[in-house]
DSSP file (Angstrom, degrees, kcal/mol; ACC not computed):
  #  RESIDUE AA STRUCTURE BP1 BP2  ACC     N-H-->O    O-->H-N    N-H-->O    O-->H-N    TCO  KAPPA ALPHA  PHI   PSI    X-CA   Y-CA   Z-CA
    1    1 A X    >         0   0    0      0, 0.0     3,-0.8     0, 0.0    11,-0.0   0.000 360.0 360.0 360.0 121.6   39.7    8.5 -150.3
    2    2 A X  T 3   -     0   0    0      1,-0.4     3,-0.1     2,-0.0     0, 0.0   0.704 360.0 -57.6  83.5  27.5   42.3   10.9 -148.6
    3    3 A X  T 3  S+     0   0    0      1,-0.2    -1,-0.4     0, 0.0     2,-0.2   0.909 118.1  96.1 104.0  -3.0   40.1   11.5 -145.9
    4    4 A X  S <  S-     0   0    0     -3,-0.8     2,-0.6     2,-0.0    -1,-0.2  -0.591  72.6-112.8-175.9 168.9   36.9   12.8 -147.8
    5    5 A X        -     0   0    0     -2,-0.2     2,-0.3    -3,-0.1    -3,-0.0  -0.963  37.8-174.3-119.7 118.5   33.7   10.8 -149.0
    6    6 A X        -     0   0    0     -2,-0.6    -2,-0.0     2,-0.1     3,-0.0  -0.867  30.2-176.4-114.3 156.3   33.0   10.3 -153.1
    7    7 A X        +     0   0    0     -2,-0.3     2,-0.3     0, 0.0     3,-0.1  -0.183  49.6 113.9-142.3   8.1   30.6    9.1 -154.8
    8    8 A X     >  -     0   0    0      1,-0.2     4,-1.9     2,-0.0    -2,-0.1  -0.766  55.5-144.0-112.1 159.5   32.2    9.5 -158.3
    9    9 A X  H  > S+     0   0    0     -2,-0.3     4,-1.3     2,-0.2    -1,-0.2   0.904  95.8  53.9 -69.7 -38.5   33.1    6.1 -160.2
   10   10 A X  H >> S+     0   0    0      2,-0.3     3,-3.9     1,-0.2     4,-1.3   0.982 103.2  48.6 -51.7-111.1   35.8    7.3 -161.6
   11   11 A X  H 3> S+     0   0    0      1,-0.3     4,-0.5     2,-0.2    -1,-0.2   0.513 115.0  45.7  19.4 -74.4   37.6    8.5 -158.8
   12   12 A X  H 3X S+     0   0    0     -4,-1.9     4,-2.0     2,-0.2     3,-0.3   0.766 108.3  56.7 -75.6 -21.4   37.2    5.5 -156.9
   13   13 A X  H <X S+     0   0    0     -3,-3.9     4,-2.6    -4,-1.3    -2,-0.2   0.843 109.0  45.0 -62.2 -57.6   38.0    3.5 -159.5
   14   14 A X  H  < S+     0   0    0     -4,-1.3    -1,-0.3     2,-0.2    -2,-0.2   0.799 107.2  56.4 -46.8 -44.1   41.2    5.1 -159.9
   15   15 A X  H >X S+     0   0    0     -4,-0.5     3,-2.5    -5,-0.4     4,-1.4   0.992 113.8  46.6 -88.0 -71.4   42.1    5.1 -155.8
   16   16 A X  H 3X S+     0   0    0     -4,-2.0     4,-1.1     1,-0.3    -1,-0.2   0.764 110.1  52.9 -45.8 -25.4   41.6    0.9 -156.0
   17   17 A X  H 3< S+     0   0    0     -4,-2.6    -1,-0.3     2,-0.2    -2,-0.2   0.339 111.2  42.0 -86.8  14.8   43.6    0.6 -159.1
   18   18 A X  H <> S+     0   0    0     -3,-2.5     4,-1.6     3,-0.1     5,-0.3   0.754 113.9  54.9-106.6 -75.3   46.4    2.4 -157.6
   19   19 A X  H  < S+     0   0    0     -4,-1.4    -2,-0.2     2,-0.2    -3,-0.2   0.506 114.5  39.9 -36.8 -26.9   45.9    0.3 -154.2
   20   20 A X  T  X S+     0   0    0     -4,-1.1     4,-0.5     2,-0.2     3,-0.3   0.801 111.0  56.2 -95.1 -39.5   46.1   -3.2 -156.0
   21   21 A X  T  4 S+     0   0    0      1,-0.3    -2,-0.2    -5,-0.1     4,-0.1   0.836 121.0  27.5 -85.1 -21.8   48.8   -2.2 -158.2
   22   22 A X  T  X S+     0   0    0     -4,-1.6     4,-1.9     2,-0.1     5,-0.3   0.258  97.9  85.5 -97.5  -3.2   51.2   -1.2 -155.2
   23   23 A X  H >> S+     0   0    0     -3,-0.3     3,-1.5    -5,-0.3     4,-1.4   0.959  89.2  48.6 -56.1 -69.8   49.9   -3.4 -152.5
   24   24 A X  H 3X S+     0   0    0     -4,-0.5     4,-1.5     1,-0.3    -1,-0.2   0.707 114.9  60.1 -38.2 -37.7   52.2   -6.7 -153.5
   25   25 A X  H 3> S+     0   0    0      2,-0.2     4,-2.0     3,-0.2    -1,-0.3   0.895 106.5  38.4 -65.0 -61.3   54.9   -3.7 -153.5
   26   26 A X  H <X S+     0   0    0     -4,-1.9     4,-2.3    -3,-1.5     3,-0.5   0.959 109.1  56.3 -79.2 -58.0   54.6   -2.7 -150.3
   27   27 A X  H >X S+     0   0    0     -4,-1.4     3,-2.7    -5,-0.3     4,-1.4   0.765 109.9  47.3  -5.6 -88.7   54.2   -5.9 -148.5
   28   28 A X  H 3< S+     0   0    0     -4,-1.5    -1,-0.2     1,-0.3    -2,-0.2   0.851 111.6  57.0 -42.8 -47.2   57.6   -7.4 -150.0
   29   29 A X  H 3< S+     0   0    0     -4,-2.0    -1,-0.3    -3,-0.5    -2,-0.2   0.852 107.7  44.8 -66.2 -28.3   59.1   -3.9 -148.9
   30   30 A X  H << S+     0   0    0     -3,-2.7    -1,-0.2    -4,-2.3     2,-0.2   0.934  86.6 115.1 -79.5 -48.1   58.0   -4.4 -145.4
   31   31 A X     <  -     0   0    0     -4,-1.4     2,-0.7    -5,-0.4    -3,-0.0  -0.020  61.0-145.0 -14.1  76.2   59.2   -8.0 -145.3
   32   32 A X        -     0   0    0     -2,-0.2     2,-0.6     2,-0.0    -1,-0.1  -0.391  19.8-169.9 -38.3  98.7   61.9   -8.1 -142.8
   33   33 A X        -     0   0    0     -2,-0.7     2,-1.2     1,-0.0     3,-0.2  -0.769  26.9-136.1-115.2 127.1   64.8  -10.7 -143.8
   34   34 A X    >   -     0   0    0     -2,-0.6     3,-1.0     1,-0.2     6,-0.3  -0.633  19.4-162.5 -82.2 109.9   67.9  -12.1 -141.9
   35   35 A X  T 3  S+     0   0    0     -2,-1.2     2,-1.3     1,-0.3     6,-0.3   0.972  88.6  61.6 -77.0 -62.8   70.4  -11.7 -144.7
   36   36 A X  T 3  S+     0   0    0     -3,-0.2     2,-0.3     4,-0.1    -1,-0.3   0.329  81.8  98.4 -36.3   1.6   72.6  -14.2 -142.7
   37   37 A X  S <> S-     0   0    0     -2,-1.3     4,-0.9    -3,-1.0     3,-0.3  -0.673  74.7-139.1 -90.1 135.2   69.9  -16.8 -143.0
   38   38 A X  T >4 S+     0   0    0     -2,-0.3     3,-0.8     1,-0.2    -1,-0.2   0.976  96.6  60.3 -49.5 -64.0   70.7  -19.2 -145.9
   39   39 A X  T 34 S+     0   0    0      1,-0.3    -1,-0.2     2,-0.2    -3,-0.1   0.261  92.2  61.0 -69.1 -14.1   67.6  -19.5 -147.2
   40   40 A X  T 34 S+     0   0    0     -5,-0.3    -1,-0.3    -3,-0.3    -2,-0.2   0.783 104.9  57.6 -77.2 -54.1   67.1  -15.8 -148.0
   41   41 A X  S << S+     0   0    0     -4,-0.9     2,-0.5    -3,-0.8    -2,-0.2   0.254  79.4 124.1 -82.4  29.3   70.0  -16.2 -150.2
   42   42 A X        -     0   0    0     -2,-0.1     2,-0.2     1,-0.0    -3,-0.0  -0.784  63.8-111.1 -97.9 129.7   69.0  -19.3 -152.9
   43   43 A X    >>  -     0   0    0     -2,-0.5     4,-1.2     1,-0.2     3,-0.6  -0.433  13.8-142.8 -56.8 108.1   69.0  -19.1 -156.1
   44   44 A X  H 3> S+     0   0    0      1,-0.2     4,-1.4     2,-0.2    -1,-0.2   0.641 102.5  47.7 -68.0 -15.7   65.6  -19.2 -157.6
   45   45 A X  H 3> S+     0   0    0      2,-0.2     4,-0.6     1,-0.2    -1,-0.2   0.786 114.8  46.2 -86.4 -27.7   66.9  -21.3 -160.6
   46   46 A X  H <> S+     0   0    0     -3,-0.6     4,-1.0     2,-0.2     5,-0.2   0.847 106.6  53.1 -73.8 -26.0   68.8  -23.7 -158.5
   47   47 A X  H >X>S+     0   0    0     -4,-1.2     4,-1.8     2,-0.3     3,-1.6   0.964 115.4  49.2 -97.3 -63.7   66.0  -24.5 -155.7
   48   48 A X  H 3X5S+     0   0    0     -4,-1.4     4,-0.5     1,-0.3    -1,-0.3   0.779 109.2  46.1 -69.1  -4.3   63.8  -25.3 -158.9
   49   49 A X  H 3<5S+     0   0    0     -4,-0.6    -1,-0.3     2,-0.1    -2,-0.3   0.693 113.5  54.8 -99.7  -3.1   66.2  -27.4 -160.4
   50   50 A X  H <<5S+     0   0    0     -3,-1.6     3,-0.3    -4,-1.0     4,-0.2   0.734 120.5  28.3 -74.1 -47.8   66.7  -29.2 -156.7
   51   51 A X  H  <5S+     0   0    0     -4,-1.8     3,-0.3    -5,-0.2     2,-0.2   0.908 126.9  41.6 -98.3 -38.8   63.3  -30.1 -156.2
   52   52 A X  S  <<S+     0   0    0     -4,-0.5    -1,-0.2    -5,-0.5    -2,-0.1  -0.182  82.9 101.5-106.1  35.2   62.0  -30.5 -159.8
   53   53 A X  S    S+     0   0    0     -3,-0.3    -1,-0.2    -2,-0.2    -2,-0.1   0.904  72.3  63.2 -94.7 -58.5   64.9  -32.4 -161.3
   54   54 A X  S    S-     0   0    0     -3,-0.3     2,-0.3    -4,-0.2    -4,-0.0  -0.198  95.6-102.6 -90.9-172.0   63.4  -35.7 -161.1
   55   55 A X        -     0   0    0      1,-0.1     2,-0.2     0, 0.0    -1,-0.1  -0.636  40.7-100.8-110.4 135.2   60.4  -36.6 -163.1
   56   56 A X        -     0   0    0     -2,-0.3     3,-0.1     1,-0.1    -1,-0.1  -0.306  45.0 -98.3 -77.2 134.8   56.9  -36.7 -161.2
   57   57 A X        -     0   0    0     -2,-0.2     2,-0.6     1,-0.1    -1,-0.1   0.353  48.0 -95.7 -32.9 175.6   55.4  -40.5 -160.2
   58   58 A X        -     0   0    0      2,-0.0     2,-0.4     1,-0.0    -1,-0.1  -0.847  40.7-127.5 -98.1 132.9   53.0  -41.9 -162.6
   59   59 A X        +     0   0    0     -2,-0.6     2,-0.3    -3,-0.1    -3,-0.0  -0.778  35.0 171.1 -96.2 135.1   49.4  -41.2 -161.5
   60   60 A X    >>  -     0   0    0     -2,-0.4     3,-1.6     1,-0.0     4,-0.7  -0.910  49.8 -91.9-147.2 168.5   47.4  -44.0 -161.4
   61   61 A X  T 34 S+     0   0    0     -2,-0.3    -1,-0.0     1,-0.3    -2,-0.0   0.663 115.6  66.8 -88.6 -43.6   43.7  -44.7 -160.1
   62   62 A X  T 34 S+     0   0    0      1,-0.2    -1,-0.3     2,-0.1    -3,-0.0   0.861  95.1  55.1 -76.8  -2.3   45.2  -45.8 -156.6
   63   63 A X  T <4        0   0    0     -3,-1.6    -2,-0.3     1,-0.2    -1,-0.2   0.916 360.0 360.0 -77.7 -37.3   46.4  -42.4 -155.7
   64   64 A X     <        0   0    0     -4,-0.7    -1,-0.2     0, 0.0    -2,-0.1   0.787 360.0 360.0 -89.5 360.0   43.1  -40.8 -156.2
């Protein structure tokens, strides 16, 4: 951690929980986007009501 070698639980404990809770954070930050690209710019409630509008087939024995 920082450079340096530990052995206390704590400590490390601390360093991962830090590292997991900001990874997802930076990622997405890093995450280049063409704002001119449509596709950047949809509306997360419309794109689920586009694809999930109609009602899923009936499952039946020959699908599996």
């Amino acid at each position: 951690m920082n450079n340096t070698i530990t052995n206390n639980p704590r400590e490390i404990a601390i360093t991962l929980n830090d590292y997991f809770l900001t990874v997802a954070d930076n990622v997405i930050a890093n995450i280049k986007r063409d704002n001119s690209d449509p596709r950047h710019n949809v509306n997360l409630s419309y794109y689920l009501f586009i694809n999930f509008n109609s009602p899923f087939p009936e499952l039946n024995g020959t699908m599996l």
